[in-house]
C-alpha positions as CSV (number, residue, x, y, z in Angstrom):
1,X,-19.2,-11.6,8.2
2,X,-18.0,-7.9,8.2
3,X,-14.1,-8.0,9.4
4,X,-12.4,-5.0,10.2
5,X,-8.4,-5.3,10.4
6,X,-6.5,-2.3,11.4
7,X,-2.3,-1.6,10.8
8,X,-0.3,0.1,13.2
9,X,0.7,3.8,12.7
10,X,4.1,4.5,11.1
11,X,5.6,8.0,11.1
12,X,7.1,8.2,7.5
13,X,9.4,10.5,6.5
14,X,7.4,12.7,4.6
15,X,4.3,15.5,4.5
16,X,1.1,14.1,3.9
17,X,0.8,15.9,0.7
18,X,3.7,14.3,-0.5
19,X,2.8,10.9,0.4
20,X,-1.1,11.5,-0.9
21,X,0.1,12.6,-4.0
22,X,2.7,9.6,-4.5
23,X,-0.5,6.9,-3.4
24,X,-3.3,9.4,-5.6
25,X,-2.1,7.5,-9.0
26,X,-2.6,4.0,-9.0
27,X,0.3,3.6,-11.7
28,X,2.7,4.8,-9.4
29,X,2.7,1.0,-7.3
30,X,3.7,-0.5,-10.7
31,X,7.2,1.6,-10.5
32,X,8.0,-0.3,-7.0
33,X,7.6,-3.4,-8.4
34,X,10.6,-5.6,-10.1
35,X,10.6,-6.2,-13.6
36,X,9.7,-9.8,-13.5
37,X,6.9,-8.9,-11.4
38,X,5.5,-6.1,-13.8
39,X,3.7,-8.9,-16.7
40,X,0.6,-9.7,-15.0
41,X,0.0,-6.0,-13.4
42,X,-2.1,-3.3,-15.3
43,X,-2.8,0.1,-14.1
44,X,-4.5,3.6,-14.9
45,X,-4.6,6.2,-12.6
46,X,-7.9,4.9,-10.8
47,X,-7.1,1.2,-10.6
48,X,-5.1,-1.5,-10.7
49,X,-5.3,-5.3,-11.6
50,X,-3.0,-8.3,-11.0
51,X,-3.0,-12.2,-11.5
52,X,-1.7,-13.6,-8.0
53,X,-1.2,-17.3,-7.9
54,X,-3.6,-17.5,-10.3
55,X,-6.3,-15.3,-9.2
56,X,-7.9,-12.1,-10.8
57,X,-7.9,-9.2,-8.3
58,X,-8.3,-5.2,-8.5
59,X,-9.1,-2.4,-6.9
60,X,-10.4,0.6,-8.0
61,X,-10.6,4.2,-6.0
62,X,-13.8,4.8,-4.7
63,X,-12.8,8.3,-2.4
64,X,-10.3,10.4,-2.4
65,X,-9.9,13.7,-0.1
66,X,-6.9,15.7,-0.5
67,X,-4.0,14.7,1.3
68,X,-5.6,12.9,4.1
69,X,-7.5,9.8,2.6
70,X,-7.2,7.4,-0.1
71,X,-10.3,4.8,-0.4
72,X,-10.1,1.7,-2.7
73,X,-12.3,-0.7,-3.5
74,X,-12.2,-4.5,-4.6
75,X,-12.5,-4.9,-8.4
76,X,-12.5,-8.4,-9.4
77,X,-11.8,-10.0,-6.2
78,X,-12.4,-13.3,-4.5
79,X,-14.0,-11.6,-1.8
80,X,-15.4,-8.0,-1.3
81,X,-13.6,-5.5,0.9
82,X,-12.4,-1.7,1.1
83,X,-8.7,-0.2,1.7
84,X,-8.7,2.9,3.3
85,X,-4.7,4.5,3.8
86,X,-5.0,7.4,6.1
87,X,-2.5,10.1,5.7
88,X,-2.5,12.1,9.1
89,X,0.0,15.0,9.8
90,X,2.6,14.0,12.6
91,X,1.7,15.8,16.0
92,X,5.3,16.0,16.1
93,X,6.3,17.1,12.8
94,X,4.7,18.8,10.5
95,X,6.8,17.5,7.7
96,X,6.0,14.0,8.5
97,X,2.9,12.0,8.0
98,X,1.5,9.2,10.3
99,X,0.3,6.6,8.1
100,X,-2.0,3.5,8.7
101,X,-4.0,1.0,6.3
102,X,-7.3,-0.1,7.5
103,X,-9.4,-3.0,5.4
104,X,-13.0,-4.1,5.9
105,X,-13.4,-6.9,4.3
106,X,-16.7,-9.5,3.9
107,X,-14.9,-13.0,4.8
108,X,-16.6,-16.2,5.9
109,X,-15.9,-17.4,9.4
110,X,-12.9,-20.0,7.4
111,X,-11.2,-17.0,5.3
112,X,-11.0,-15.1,8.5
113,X,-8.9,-17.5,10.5
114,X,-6.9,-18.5,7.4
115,X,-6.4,-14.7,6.5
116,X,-7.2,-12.5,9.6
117,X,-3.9,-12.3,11.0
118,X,-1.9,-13.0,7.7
119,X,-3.9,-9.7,6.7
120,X,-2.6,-7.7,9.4
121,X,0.5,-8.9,9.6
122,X,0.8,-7.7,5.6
123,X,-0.5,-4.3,6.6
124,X,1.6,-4.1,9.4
125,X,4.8,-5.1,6.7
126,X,3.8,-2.5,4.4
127,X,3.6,0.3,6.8
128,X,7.1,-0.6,8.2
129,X,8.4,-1.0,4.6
130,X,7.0,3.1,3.9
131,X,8.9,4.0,6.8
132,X,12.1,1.9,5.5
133,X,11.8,3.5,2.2
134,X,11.4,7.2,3.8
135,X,14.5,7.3,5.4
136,X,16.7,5.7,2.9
137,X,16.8,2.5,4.1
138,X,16.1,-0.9,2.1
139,X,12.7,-2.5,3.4
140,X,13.1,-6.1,5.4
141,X,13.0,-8.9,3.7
142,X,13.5,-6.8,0.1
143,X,16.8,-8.2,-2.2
144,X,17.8,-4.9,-4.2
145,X,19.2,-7.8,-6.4
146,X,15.7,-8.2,-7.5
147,X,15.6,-4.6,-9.5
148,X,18.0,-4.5,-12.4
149,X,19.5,-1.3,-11.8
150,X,19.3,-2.2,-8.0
151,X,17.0,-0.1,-5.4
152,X,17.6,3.4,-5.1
153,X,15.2,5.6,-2.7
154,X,16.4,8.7,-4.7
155,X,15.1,8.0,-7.8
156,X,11.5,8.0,-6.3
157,X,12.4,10.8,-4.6
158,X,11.4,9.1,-0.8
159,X,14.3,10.8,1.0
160,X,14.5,14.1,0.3
């Protein structure tokens, strides 16, 4: 069954160039991550792979148009589905980008209640932690404890 799940729209801190070109290289999500979550993550600049509880899964980029889109595919998943981030110019701002995640995903009518919401609400938490991490602040629910040299927005250049 084809499932469509939608995010809400953040407003991040950022032009949508600047954003694109910080999603465009799949290597790039393995610089967010703690250290001790690093060892079961590989990446090149079209894909990425992780073991999560004890599962395989990837994605790989299947579309890609200049500072607006950024299309992924699953690589090695339970399940089949597409990731599309959208990076759309603020009405507002220029210099800004609203951003929103949508998935389609093929789940059976059991993985969609199980997952359906949990999906969203993850979606929904990553946009929120983009807009965090724009303006400087430390994403809910995220111990800076957790990076050795502790989180610092600067050094990824989010809040310039």
């Amino acid at each position: 069954m084809a499932v469509e799940i939608k995010s809400k729209k953040g407003t991040v801190s950022k032009a949508p160039y600047e954003l694109y070109m910080a999603f465009a290289d799949m290597r790039n999500f393995v610089n967010f991550l703690p250290e001790d979550k690093k060892k079961d993550i590989s990446a090149e600049f079209d894909s990425i792979h992780a073991v999560v509880q004890g599962f395989n899964i990837g994605v790989k980029v299947v579309e890609r148009v200049p500072y607006s889109k950024i299309c992924l595919q699953d690589d090695g998943a339970p399940f089949n589905f597409k990731l599309t981030l959208n990076f759309d110019a603020s009405s507002e701002n220029p210099y800004k980008t609203d951003f929103s995640i949508e998935v389609d995903a093929e789940l059976n009518f059991m993985m969609k209640t199980l997952l359906g919401s949990k999906i969203k609400d993850g979606l929904n938490k990553a946009v929120d932690s983009l807009v965090a991490m724009s303006e400087g602040r430390m994403p809910e629910g995220i111990d800076p404890s957790m990076y050795p040299e502790g989180f610092d927005p600067q050094k990824y250049n989010l809040n310039s």
